[in-house]
C-alpha distance (Angstrom), angle and dihedral (degrees) to the residues before:
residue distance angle dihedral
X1 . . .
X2 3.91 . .
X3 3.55 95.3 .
X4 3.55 135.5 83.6
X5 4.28 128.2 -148.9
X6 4.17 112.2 -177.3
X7 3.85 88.3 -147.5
X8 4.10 120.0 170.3
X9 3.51 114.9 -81.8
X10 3.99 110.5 -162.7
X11 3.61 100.1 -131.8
X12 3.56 93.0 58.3
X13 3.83 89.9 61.8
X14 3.34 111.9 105.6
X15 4.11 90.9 -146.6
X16 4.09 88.3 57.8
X17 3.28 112.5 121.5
X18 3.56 107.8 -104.8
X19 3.97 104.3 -135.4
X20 4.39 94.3 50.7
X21 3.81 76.8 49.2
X22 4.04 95.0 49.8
X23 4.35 83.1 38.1
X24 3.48 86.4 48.4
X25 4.18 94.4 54.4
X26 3.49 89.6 36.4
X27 4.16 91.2 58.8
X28 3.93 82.5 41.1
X29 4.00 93.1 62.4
X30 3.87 98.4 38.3
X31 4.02 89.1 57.8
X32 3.66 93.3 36.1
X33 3.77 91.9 52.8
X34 4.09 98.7 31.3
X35 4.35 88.6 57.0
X36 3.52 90.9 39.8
X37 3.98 92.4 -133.6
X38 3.85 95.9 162.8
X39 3.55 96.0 47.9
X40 3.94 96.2 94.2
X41 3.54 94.8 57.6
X42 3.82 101.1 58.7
X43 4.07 90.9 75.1
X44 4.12 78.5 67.9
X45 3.39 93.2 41.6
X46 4.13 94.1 48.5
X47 3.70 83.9 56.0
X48 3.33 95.9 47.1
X49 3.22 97.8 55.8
X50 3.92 101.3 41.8
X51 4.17 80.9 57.7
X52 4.02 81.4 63.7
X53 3.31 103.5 28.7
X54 3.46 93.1 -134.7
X55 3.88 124.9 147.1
X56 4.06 94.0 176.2
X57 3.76 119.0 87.9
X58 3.47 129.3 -171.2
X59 3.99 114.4 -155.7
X60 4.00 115.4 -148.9
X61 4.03 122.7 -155.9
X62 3.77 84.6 5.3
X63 3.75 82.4 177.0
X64 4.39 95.6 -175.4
X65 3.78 95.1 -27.8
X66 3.69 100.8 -89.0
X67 4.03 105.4 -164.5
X68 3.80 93.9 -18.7
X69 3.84 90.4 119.3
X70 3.82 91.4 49.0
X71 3.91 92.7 48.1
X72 3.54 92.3 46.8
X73 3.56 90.9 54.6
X74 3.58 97.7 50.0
X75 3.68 91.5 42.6
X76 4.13 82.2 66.6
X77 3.25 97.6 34.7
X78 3.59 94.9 52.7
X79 4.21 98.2 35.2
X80 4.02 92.9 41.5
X81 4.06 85.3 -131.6
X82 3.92 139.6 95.3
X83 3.62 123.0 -96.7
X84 3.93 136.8 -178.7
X85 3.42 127.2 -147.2
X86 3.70 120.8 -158.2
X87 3.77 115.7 -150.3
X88 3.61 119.2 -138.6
X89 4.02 146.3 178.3
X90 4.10 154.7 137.2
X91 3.95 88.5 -106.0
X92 3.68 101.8 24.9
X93 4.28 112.1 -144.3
X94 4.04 86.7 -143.1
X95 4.16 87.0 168.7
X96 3.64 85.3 57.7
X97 3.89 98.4 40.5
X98 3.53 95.5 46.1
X99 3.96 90.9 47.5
X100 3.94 90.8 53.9
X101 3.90 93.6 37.1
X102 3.94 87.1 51.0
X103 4.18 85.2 51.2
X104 3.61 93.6 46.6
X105 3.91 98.5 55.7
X106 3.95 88.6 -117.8
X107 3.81 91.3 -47.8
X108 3.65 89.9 121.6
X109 3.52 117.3 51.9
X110 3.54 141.9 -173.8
X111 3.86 155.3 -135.3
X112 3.96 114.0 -146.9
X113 3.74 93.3 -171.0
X114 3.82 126.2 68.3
X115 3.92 123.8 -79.7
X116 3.83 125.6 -163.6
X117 3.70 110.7 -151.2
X118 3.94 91.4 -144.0
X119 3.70 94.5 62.3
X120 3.68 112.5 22.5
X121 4.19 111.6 -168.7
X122 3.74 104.0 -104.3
X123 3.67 96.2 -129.7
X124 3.98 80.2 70.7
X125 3.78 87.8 85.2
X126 3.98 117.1 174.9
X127 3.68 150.2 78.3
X128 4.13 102.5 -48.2
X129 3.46 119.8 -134.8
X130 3.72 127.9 -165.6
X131 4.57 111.6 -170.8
X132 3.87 118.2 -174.4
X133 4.10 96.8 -24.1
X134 3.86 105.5 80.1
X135 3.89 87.5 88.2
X136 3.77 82.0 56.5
X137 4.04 90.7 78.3
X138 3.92 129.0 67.2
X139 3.88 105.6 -120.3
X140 3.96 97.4 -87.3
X141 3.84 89.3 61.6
X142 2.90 96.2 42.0
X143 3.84 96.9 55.5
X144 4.02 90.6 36.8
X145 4.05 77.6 64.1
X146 3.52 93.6 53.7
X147 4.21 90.9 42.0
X148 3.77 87.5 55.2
X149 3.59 94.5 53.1
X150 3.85 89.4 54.4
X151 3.81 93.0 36.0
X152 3.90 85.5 64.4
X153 4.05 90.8 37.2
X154 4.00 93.4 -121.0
X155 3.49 127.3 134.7
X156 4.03 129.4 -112.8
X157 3.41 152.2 175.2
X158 3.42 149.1 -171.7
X159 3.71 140.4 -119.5
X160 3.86 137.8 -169.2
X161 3.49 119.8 169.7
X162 3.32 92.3 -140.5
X163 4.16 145.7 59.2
X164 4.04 97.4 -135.5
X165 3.82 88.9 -117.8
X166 3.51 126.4 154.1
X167 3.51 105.3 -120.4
X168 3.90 93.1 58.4
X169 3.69 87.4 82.2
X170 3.49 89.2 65.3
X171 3.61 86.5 53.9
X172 4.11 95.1 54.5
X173 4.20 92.5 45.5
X174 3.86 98.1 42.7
X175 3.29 105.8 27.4
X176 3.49 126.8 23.9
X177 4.28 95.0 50.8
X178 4.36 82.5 68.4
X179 4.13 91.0 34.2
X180 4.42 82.9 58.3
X181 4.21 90.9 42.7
X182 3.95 88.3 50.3
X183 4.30 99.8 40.5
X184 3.50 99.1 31.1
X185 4.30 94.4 93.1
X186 4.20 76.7 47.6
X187 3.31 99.9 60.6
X188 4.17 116.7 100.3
X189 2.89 135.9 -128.3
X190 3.91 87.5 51.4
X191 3.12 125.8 -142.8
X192 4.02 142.1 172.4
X193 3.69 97.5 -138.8
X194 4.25 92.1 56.4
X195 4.18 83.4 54.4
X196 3.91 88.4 47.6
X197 3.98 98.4 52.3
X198 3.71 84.9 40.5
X199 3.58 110.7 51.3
X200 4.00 111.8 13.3
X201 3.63 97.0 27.8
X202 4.24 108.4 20.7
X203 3.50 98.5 -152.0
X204 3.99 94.0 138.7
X205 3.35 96.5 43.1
X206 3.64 93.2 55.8
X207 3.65 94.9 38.0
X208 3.59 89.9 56.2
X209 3.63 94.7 55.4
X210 3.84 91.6 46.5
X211 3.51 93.5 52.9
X212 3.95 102.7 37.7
X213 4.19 89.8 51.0
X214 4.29 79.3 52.7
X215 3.88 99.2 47.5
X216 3.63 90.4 46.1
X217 4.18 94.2 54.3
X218 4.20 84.4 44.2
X219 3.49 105.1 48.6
X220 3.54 118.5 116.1
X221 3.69 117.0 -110.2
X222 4.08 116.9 -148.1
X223 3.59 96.1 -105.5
X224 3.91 81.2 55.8
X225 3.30 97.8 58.2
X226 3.42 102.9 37.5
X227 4.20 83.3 59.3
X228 3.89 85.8 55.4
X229 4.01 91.2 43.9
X230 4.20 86.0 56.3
X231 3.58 85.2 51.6
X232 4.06 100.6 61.7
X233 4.13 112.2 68.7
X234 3.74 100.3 -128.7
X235 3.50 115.9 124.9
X236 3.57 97.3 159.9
X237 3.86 92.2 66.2
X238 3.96 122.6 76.6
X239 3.28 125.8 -132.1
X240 3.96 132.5 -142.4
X241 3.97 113.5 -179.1
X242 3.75 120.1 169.3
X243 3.59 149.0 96.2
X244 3.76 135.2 -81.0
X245 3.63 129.7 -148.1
X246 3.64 119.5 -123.4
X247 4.18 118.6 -159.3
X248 4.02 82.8 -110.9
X249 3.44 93.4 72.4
X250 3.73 89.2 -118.3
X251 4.26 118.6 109.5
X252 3.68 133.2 -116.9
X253 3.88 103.5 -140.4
X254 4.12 103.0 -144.0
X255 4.08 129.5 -178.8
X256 4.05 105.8 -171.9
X257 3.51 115.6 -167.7
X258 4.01 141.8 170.1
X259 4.10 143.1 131.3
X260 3.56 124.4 -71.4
């Protein structure tokens, strides 16, 4: 798919009700981090952040955390060092972020009050992150994102879990309604009201499916945001824009930048 549409995604709404949003974000994480869909990005990421020596990260629409753990662990795993990830957002999930900063020893980290993307407080210093929200924003967002990461000289990139390919909607209608029946009683923290807007009243499951078919028809393609890349006046930053294959067959769409 070359094209993009900025349809309505339900959890954007501010009138959605907030706990099928949280059950939503929640579902979100556990499939991110159970098929391992960010893991071939953190190789880019490790060399990103070698380039800037930075061991701080500072994670942007963190939404509930989907696959932050994982790519934090990989990130040590893979760089033989400690890093700390702090988790970020407009309407911070502090239930989740306190349940994966609590797993994590500390290693993920949070921000209780709110955090707009576009201008980040500068005493939120580290490598910026952004995981499955950047197709979230219409394109002048989204590039005032990117300007405020060079505006404050740090580093960022860019994550989708997916490669904007046309057989992914199959994917979201087929399979992922009967993936949320089966992990739903999985997912942790637990709690009754994810079980009730999954099972007696489907409200997540549905939402899910809305929202996934959306994401996929506004992601940003490469040539996209290499267009919004042109746009920004930073020449001393470089720029990595592709996409990454994950073992599914499916991509993870990736735009890596920082100063040189």
């Amino acid at each position: 798919m070359k094209f993009r549409l900025h349809l309505f995604e339900l959890e954007d709404q501010p009138w959605f009700p907030h706990v099928v949003r949280q059950g939503m974000m929640d579902v979100l994480r556990f499939m991110i981090t159970a098929l391992g869909i960010y893991k071939p990005v953190v190789p880019l990421l490790r060399k990103a952040l070698a380039h800037t020596g930075q061991t701080q990260l500072v994670d942007l629409c963190s939404g509930a955390g989907g696959g932050i753990q994982q790519v934090w662990q990989e990130l040590e795993k893979q760089a033989g060092q400690r890093f700390t990830i702090t988790l970020t957002d407009k309407y911070p999930n502090l239930e989740a972020y306190a349940f994966l900063a609590d797993q994590t020893n500390g290693g993920l980290r949070f921000e209780q009050q709110p955090v707009d993307a576009t201008a980040v407080p500068p005493v939120l210093k580290g490598f910026r992150t952004v995981f499955s929200a950047f197709h979230h924003f219409r394109p002048e967002t989204a590039t005032a994102i990117l300007e405020d990461a060079v505006r404050q000289n740090q580093g960022i990139g860019v994550f989708e879990g997916a490669g904007k390919r046309w057989h992914e909607l199959l994917l979201v209608w087929f399979v992922f309604p009967w993936a949320i029946l089966l992990f739903t009683p999985f997912i942790r923290p637990f709690t009754w009201r994810r079980l009730f807007f999954t099972y007696l009243v489907p409200l997540i499951p549905l939402g899910t499916m809305w929202d996934g078919t959306v994401s996929l028809l506004r992601l940003y393609t490469p040539a996209h945001l290499e267009k919004m890349v042109a746009a920004i006046h930073a020449p001393h930053y470089t720029w990595h824009i592709g996409r990454a294959r994950h073992w599914s067959g499916t991509g993870v769409l990736y735009l890596v930048g920082y100063p040189s």
